[in-house]
KERO-418237 format. One record per residue (C-alpha): residue number from 0; residue in one letter; x negated, y, z negated. Coordinates in nm, 4 decimals, decimal comma, m for minus. Layout:
<rs>
@resi->NUM; resn->a; X->X; Y->Y; Z->Z
...
</rs>
This chain:
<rs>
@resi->0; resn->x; X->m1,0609; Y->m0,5101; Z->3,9271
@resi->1; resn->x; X->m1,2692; Y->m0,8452; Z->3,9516
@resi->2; resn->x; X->m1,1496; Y->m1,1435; Z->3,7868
@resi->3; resn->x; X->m1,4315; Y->m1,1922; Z->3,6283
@resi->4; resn->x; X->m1,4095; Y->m0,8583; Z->3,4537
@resi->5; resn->x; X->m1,0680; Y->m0,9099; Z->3,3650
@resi->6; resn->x; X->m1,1621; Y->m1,2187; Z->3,2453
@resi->7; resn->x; X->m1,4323; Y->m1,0307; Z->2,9802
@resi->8; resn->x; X->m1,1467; Y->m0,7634; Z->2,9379
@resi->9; resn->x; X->m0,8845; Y->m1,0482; Z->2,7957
@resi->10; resn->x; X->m1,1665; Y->m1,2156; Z->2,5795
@resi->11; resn->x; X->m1,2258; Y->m0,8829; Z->2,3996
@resi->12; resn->x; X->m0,8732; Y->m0,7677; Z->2,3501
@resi->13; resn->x; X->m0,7608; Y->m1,1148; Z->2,2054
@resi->14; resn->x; X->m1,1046; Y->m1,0901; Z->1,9723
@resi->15; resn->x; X->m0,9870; Y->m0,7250; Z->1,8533
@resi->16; resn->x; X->m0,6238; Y->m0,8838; Z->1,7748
@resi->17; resn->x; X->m0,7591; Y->m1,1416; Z->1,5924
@resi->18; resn->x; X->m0,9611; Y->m0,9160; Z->1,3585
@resi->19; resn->x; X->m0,6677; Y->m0,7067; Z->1,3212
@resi->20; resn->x; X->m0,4207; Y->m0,9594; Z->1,2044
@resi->21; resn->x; X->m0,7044; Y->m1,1023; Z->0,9918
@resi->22; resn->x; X->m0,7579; Y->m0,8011; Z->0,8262
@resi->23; resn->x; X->m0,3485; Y->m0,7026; Z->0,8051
@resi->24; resn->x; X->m0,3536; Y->m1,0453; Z->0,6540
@resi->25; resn->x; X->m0,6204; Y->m0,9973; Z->0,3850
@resi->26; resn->x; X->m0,4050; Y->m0,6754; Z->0,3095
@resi->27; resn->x; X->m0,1364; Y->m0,8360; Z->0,1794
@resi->28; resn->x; X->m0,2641; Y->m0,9632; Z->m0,0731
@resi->29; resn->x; X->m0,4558; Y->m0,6597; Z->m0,1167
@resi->30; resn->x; X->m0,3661; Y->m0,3473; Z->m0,3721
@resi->31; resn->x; X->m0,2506; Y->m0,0648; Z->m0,1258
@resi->32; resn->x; X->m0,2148; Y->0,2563; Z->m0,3518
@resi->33; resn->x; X->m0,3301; Y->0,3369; Z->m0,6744
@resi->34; resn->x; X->m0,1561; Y->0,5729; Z->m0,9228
@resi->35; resn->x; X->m0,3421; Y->0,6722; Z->m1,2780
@resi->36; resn->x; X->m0,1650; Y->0,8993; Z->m1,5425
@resi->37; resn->x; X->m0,4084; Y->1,0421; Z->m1,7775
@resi->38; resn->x; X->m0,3582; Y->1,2267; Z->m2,1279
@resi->39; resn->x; X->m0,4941; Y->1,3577; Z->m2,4410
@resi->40; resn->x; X->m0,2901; Y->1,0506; Z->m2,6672
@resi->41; resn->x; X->m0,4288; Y->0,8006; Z->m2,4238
@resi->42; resn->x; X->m0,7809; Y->0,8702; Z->m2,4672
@resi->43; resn->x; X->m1,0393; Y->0,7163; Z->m2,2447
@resi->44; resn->x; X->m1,1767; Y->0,5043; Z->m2,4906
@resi->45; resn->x; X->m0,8309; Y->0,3374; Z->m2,5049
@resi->46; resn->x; X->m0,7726; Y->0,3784; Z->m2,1461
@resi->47; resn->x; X->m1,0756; Y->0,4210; Z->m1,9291
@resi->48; resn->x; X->m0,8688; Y->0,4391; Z->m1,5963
@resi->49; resn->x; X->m0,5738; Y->0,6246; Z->m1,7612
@resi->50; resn->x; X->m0,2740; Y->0,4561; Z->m1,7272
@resi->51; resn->x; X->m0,3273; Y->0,2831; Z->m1,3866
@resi->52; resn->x; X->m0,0940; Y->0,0918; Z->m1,1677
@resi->53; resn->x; X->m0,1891; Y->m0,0988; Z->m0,8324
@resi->54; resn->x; X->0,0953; Y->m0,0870; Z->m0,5617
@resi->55; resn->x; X->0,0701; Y->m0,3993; Z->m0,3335
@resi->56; resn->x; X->0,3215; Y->m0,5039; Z->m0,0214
@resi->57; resn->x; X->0,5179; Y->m0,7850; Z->m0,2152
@resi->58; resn->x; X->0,5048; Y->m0,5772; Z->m0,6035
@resi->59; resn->x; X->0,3463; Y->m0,3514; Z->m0,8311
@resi->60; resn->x; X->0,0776; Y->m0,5108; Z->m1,0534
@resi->61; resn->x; X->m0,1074; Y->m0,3923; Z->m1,3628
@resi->62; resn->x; X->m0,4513; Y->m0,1563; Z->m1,2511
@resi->63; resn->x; X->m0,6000; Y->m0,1633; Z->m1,6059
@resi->64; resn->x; X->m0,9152; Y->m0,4023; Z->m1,6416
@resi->65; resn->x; X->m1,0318; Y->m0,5006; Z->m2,0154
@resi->66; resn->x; X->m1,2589; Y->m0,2680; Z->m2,1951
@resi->67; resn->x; X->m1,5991; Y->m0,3755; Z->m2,2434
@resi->68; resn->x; X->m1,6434; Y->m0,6053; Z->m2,5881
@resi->69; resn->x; X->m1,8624; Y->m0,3442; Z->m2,8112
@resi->70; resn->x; X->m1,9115; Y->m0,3984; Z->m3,2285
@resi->71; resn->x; X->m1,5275; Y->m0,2622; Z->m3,2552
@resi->72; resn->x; X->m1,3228; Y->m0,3610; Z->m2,9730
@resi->73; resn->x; X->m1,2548; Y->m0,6743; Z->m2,8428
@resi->74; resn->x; X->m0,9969; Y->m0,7955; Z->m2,5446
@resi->75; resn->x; X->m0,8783; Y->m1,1159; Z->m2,4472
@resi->76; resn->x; X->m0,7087; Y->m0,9498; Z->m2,1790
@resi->77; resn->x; X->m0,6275; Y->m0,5950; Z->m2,0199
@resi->78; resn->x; X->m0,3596; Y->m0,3778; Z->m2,1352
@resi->79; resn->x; X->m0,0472; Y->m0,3933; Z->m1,9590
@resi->80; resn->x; X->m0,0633; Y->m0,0694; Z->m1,7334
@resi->81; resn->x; X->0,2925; Y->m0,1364; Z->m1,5845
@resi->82; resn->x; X->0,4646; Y->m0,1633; Z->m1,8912
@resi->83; resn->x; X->0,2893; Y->0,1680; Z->m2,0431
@resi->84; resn->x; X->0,3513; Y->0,3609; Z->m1,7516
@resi->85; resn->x; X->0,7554; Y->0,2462; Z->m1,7606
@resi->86; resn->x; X->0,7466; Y->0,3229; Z->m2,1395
@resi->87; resn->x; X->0,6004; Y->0,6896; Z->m2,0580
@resi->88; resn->x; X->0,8652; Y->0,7296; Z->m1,7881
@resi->89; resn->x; X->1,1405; Y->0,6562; Z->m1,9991
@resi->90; resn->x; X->1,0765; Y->0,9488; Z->m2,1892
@resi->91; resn->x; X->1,2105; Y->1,2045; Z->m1,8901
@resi->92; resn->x; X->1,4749; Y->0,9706; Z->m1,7820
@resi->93; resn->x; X->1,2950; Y->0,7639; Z->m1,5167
@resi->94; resn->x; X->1,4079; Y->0,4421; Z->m1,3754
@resi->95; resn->x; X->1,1879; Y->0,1291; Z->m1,4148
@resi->96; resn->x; X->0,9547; Y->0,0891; Z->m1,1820
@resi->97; resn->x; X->1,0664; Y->m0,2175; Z->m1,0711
@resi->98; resn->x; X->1,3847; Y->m0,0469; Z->m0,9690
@resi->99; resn->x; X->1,1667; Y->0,1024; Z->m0,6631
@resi->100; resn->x; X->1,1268; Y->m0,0806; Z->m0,3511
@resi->101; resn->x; X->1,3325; Y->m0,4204; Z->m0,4247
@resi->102; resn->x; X->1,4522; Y->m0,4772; Z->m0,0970
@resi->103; resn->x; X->1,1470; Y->m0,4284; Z->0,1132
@resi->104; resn->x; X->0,9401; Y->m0,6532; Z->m0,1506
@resi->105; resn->x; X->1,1259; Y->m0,9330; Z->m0,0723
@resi->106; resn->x; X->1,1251; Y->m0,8813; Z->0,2560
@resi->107; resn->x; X->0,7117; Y->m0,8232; Z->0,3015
@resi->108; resn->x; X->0,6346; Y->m1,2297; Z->0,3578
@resi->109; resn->x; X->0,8994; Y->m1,2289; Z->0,6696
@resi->110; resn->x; X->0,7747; Y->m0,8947; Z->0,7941
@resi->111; resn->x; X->0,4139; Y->m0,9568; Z->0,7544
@resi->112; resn->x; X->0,4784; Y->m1,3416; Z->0,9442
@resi->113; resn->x; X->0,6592; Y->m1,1672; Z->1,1911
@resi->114; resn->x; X->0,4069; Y->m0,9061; Z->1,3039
@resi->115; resn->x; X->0,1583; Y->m1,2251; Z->1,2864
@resi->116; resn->x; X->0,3562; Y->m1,4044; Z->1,5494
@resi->117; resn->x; X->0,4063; Y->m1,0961; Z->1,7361
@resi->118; resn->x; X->0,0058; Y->m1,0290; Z->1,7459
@resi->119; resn->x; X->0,0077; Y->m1,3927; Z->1,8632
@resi->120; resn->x; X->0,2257; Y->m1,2922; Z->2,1502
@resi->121; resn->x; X->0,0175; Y->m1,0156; Z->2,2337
@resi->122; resn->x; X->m0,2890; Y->m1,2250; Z->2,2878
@resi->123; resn->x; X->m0,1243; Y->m1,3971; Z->2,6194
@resi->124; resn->x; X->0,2417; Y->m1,2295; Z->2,6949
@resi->125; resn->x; X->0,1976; Y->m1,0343; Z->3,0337
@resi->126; resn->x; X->0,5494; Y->m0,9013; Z->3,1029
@resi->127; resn->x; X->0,7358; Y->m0,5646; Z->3,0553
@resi->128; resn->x; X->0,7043; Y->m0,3794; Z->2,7214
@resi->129; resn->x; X->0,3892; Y->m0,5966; Z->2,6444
@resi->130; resn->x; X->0,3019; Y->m0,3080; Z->2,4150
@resi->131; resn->x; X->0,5921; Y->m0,3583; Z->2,1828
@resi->132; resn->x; X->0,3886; Y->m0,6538; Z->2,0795
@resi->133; resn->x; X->0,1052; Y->m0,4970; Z->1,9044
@resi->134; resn->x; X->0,2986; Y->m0,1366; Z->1,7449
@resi->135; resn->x; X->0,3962; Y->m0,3907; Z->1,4898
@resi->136; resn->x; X->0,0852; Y->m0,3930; Z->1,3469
@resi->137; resn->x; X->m0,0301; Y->m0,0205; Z->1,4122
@resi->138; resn->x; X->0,2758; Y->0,0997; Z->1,2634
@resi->139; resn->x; X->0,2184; Y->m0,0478; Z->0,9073
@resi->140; resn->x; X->m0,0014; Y->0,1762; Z->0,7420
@resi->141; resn->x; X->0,2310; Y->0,4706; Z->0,8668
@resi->142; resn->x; X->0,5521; Y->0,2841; Z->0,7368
@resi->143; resn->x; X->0,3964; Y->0,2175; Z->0,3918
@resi->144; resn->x; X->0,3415; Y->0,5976; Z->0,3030
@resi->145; resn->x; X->0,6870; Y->0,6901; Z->0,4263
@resi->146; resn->x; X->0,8322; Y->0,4357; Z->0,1994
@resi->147; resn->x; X->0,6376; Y->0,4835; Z->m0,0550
@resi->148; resn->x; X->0,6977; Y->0,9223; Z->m0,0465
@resi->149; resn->x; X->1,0470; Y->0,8173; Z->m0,0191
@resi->150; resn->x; X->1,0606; Y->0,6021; Z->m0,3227
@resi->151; resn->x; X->0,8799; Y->0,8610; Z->m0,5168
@resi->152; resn->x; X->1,1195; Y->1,1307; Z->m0,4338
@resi->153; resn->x; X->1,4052; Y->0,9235; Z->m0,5328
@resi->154; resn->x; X->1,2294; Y->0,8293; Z->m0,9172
@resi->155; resn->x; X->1,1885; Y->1,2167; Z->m0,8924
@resi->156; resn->x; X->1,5134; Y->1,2893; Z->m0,8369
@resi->157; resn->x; X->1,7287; Y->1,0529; Z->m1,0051
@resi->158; resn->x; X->1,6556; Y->1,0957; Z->m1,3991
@resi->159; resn->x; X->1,8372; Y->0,9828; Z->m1,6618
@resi->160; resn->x; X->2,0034; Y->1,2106; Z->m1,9217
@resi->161; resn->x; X->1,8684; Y->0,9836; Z->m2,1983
@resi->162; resn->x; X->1,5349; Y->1,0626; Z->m2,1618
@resi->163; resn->x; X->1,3911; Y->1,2234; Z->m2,4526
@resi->164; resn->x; X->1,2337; Y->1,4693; Z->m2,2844
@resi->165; resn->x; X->1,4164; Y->1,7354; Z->m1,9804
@resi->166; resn->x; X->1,2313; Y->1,7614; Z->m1,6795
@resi->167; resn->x; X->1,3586; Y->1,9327; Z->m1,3678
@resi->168; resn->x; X->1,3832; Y->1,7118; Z->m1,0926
@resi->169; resn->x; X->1,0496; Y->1,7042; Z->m0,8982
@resi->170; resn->x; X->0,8515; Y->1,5381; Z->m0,6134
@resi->171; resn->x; X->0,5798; Y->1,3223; Z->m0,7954
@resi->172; resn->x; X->0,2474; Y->1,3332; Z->m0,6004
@resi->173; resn->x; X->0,2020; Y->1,1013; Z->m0,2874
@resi->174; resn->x; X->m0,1563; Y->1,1864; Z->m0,2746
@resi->175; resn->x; X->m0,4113; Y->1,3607; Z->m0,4329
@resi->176; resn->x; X->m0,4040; Y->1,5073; Z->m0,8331
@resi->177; resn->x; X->m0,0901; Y->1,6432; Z->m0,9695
@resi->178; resn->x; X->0,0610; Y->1,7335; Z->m1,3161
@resi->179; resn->x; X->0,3589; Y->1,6559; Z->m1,4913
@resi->180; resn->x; X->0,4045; Y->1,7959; Z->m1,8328
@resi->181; resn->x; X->0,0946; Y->1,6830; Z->m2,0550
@resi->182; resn->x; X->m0,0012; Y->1,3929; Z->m1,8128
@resi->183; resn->x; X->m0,2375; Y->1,4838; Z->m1,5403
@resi->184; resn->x; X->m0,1212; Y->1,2329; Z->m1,2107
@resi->185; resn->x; X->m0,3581; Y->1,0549; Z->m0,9637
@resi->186; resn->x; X->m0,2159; Y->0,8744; Z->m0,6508
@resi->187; resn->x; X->m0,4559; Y->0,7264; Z->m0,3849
@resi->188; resn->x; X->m0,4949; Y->0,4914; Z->m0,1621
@resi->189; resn->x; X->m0,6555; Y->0,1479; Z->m0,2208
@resi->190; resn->x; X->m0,8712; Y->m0,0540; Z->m0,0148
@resi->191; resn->x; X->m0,5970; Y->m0,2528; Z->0,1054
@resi->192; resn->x; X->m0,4683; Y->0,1071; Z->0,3221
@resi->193; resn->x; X->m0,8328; Y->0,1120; Z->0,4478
@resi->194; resn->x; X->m0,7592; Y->m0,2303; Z->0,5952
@resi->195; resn->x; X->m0,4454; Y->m0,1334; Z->0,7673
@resi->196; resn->x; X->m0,5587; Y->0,1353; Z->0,9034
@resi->197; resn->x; X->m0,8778; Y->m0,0738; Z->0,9915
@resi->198; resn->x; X->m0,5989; Y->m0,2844; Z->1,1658
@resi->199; resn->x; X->m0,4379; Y->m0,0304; Z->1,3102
@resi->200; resn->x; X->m0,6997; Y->0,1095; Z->1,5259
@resi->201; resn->x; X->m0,8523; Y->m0,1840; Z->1,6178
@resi->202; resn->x; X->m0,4970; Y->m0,2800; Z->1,7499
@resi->203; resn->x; X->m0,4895; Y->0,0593; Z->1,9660
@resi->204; resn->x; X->m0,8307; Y->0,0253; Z->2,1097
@resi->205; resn->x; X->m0,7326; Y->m0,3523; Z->2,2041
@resi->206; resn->x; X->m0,3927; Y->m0,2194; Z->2,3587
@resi->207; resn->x; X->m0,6092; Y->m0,0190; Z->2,5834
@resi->208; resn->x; X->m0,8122; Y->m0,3089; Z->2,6839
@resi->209; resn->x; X->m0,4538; Y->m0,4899; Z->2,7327
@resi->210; resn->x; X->m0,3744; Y->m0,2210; Z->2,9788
@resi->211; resn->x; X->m0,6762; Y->m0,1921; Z->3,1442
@resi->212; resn->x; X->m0,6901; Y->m0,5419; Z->3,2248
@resi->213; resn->x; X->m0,3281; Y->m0,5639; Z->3,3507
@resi->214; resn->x; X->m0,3430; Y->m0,3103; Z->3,6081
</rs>
């Protein structure tokens, strides 16, 4: 191969990499997963998105937004979605949600600076297992629904006798509509997975240019 098409070859791959981190970057701060519970005594008037809860990297954060001001109703600020949701899982002997995921939370700003400096690696390392370099990125979106259908099954499976309610032990829904006694269950994934896997592919395709231009 010329050098001046390996030249062109290097100048896209490092533009693709630096799109991808951008947008694994904008992630992070970005709501990954969505989960809604919805039921007859929380009426959509009340609760217009059910009972909604935004999963991000570094925590889980409230997904209810404030009702509209109308003659009757009036909101200085949005309900507390996490909260609710905790106080409705109490009832069949669920842990906290905050009880899910503590380790890897604290551990997202070192992971997420890490695969940064590792796509910064990958723009200009040349040596063996130069492809090491940009998995970190590709792999995130995969890692986050493992962890995530992990964590679920565990919350499934590890109730409480003191809830007020017996439930069987069950696998709550990683994606799609499920139902769990009177509460129909929504679980889907947020913008912020549309970025990583945004990332993710861009990262392949500029892996390929990587190769391409090394041989």
């Amino acid at each position: 191969m010329q050098t001046q098409d390996k030249g062109k070859l290097t100048l896209a791959f490092r533009a693709l990499t630096i799109i991808a981190g951008l947008l694994i970057g904008a992630a992070y701060f970005s709501p990954i997963w969505w989960v809604s519970l919805k039921a007859p005594n929380y009426p959509e008037h009340t609760f217009p998105d059910g009972v909604r809860i935004h999963f991000h990297v570094n925590g889980v954060f409230n997904g209810c937004s404030a009702r509209p001001a109308t003659a009757d109703v009036y909101e200085d600020e949005a309900l507390d979605c996490v909260h609710e949701m905790n106080v409705i899982n109490h009832f069949i002997g669920m842990e906290p949600i905050e009880k899910g995921a503590t380790l890897e939370i604290a551990a997202a700003p070192y992971l997420f600076g890490l695969t940064g400096l590792m796509l910064l690696a990958f723009m200009f390392y040349k040596g063996p297992f130069w492809w090491v370099l940009p998995s970190a990125g590709i792999v995130i979106p995969v890692a986050f629904v493992v962890d995530y259908s992990a964590w679920l099954w565990w919350f499934g499976h590890n109730l409480n006798p003191w809830g007020a309610f017996t439930v069987k032990p069950f696998m709550p829904t990683v994606f799609g509509q499920g139902k769990v006694a009177q509460f129909s269950t929504y679980s889907y994934p947020h913008y912020g997975f549309g970025l990583l896997l945004a990332a993710a592919l861009i990262l392949v395709l500029a892996a390929l240019l990587r190769r391409k231009s090394l041989r």
